[in-house]
LUMFI-488418 format. One record per residue: y, z negated, x of N, C-alpha, C, O in turn; residue in one letter. Coordinates in steps of 0.02 Angstrom, whole numbers, padded with zeros to 5 digits, always signed. Each point is the difference from the previous one (the first is absolute). Layout:
BEGIN
YZXYZXYZXYZXA ...
***
This chain:
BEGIN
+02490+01040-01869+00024+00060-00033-00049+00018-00055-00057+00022+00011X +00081-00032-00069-00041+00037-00063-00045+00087-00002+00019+00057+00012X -00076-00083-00028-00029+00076+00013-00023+00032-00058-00039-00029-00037X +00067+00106+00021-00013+00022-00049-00035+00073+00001+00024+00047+00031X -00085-00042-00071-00045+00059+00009+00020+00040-00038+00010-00019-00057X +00003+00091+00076+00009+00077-00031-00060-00001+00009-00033-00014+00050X +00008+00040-00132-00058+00018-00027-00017+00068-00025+00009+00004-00061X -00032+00051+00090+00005+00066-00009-00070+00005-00046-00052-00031+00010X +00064+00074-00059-00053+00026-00059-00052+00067+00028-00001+00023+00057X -00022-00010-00092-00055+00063+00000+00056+00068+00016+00043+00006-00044X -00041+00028+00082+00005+00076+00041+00058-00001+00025+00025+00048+00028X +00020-00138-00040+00053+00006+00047-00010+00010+00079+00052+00006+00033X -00102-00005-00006-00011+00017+00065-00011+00087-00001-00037+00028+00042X +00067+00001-00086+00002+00069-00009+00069+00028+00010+00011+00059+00013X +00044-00118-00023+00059+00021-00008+00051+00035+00060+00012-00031+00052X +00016+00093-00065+00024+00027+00047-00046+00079-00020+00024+00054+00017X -00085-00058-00049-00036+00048+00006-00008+00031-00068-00001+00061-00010X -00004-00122-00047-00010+00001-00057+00046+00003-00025+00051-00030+00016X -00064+00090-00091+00074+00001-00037+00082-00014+00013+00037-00030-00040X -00017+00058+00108+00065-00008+00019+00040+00011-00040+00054-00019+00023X -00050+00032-00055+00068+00040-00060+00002-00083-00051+00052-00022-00024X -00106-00006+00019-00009-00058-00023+00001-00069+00046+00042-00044-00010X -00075+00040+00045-00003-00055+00033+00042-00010+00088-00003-00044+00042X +00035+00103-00046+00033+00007+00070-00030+00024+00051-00060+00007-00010X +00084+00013+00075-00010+00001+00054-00021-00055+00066-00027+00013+00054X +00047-00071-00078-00019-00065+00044-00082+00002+00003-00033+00040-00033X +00013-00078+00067-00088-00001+00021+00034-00101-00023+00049-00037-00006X -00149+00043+00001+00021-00076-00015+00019-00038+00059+00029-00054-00003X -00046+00084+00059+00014-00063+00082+00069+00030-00014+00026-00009+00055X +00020+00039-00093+00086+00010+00028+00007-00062-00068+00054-00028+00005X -00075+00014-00038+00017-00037-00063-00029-00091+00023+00018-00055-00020X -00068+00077+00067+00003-00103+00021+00031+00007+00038+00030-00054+00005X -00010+00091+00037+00059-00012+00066+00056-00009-00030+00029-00050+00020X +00001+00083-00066+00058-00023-00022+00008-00055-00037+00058-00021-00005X -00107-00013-00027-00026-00051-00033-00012-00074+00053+00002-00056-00024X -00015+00071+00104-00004-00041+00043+00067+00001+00011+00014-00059-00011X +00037+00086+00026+00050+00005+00019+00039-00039-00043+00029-00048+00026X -00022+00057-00080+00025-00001-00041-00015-00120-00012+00033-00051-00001X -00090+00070-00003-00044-00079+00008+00025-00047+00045+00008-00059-00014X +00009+00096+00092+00033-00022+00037+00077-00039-00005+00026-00055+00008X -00011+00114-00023+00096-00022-00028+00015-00070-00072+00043-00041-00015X -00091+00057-00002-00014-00052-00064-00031-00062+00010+00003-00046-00041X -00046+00042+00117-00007-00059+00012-00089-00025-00017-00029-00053+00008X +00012+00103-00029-00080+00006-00005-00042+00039+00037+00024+00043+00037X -00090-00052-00042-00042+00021+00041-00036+00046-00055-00017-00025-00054X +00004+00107+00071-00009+00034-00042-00077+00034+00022+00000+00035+00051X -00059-00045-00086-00067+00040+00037-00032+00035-00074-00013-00034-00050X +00005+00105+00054-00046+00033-00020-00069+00015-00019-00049-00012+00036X +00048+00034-00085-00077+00015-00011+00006+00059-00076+00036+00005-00049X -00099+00031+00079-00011+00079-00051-00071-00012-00019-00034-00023+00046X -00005+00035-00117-00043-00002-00008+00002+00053-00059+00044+00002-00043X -00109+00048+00049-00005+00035-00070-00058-00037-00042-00021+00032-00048X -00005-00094+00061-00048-00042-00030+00037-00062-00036+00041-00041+00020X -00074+00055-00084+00041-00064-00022-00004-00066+00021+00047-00037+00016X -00133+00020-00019-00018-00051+00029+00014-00030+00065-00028-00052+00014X +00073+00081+00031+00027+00004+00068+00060-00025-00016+00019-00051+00027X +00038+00100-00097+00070-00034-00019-00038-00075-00018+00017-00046+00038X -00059+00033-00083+00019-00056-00016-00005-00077+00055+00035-00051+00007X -00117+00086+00033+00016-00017+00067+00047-00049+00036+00003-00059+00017X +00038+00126-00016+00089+00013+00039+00031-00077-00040+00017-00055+00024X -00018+00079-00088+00049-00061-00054-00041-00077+00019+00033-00052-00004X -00090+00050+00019-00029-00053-00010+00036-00057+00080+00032-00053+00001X -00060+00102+00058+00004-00034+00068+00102-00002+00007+00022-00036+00044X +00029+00077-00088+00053-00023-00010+00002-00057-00036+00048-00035+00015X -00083+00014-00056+00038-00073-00021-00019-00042+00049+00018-00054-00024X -00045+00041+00084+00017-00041+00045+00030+00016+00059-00017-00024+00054X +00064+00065-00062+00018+00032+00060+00046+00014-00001+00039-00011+00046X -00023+00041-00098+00067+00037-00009+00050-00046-00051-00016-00044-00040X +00089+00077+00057+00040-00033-00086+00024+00050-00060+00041-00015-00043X -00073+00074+00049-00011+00050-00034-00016+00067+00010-00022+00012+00056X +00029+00044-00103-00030+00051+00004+00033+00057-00024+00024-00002-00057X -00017+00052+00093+00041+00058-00027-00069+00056-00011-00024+00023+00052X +00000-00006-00105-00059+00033-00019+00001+00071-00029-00005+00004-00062X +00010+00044+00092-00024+00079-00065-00078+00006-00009-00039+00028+00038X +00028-00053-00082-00058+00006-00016-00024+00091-00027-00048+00010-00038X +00081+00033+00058-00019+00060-00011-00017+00030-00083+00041+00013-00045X -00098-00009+00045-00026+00034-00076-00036-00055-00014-00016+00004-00060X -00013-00073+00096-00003-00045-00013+00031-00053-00056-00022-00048-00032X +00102+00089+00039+00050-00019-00044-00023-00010-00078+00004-00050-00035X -00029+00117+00022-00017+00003-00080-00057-00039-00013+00005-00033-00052X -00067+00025+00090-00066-00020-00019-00033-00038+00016-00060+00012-00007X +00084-00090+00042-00035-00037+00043+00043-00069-00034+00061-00007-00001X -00107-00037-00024-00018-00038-00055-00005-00060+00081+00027-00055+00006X -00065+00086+00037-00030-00058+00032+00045+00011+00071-00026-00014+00054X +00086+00038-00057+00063-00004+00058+00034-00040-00047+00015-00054+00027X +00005+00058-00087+00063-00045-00033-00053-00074+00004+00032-00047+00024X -00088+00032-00038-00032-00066+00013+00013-00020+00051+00028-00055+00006X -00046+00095+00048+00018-00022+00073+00075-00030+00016+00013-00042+00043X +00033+00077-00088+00059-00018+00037+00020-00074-00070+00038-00046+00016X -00055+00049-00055+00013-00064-00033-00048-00062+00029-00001-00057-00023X -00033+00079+00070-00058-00039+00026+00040-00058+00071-00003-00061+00011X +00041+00125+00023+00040-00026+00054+00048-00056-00006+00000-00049+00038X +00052+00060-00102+00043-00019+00013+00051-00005+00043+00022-00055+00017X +00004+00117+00006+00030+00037+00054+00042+00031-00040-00017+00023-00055X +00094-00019+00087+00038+00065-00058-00025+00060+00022+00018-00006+00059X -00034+00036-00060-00035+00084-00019+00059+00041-00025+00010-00008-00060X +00040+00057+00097+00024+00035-00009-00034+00097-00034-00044+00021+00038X +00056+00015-00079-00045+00042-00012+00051+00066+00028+00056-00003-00026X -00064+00061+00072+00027+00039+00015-00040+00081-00021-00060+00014-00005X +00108+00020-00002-00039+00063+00013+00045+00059+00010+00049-00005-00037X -00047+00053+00069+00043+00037+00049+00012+00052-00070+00050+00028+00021X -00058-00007-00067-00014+00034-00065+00021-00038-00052-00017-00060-00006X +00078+00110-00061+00013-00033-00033-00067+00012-00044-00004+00050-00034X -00044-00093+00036-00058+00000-00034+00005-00002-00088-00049-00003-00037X +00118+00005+00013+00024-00004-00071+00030+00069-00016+00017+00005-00059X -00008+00045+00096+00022+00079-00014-00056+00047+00034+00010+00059+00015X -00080-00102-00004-00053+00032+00013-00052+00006-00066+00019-00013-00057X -00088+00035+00074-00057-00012-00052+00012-00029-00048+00060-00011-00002X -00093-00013-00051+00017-00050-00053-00055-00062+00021+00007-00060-00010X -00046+00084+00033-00067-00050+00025+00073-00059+00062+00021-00058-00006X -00014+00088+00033+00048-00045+00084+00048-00027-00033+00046-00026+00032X -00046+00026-00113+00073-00033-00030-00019-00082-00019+00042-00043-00013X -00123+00030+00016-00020-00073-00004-00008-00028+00069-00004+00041+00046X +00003-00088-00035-00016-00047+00064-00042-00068-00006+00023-00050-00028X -00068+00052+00049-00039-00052-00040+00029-00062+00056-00029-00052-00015X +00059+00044+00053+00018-00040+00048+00087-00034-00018+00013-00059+00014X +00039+00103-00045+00069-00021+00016-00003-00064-00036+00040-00044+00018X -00087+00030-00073+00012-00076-00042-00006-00055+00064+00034-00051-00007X -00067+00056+00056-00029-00076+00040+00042+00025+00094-00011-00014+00059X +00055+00052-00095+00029+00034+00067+00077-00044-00014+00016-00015-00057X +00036-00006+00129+00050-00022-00010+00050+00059-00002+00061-00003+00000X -00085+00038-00002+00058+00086+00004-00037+00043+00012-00047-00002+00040X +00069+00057-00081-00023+00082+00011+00073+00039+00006+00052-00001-00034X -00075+00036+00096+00050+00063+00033-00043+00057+00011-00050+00002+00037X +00081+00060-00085-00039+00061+00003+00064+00060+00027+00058-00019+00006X -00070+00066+00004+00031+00069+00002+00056-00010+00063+00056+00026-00003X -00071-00055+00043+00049+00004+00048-00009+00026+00063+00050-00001+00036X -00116+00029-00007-00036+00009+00038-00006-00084+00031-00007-00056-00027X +00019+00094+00128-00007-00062+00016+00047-00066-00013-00014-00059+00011X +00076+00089-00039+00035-00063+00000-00017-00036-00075+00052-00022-00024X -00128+00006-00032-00026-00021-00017-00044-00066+00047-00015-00058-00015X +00003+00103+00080-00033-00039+00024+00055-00101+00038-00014-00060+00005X +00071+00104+00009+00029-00027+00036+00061-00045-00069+00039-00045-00014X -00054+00069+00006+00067-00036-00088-00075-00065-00002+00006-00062+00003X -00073+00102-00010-00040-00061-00032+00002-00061+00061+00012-00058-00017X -00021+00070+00070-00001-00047+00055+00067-00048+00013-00004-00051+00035X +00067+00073-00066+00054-00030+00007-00012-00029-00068-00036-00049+00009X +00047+00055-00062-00024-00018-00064-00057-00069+00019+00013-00057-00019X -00055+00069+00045-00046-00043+00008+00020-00052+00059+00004-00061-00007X +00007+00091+00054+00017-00089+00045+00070-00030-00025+00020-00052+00026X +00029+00092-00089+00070-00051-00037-00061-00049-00037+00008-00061-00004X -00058+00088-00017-00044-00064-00068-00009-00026+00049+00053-00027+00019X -00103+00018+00024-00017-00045+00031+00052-00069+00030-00007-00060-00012X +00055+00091+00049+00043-00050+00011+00055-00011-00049+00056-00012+00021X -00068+00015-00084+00005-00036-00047-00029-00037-00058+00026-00028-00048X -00086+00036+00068-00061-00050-00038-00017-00043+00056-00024-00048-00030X +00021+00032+00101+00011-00055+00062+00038-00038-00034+00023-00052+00025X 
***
């Protein structure tokens, strides 16, 4: 069974608490459970991980390219400014799905760049969790069609 890592960004382990009117009511353990579930029915094996350190995401990206067959990632505020997460993920060679629960394009003007969607196989924003879950279905159709 193909295994694919949800990759949580900087203060998503806040969610449920932080900016609800924006980022929802879900906590991040209701967003991998539905993401395991979800992993399940699809025929993959779905495991987690939250880091507010970058050096930890890239970490995360590194010990997935031998492990995993891709990545569903919110890299958080990470999004705009991390030069050395988009290296990481062109590093893998893994499809790298890019999610974020926020239409991050009717926000700030800063959250309207992404230094990541160029080396990403898809970006899904503004949907809450079903960003998360569009990217995970999105992502295991590539896979078993690049096999």
């Amino acid at each position: 069974m193909p295994s694919i890592l949800v990759l949580h960004g900087p203060n998503l382990n806040l969610l449920g608490l932080r900016e609800p009117g924006v980022y929802g009511t879900l906590t991040m353990d209701d967003i991998n459970t539905k993401m395991i579930e979800l992993g399940k029915e699809l025929g993959v094996e779905v495991h987690c991980y939250q880091s507010n350190h970058e050096g930890a995401l890239i970490d995360a990206l590194h010990e997935a390219r031998t492990r995993d067959a891709g990545v569903v990632f919110n890299p958080g505020g990470y999004t705009h400014t991390s030069v050395a997460l988009r290296d990481a993920i062109s590093a893998i060679s893994l499809p790298v799905v890019e999610v974020h629960l926020s239409n991050v394009h009717a926000r700030e003007e800063f959250r309207h760049k992404s230094m990541i969607s160029a080396v990403c196989a898809g970006t899904i924003s503004g949907l809450g969790v079903q960003s998360y879950l569009l990217g995970l279905r999105g992502l295991v159709e590539k896979i078993k069609t690049t096999d």
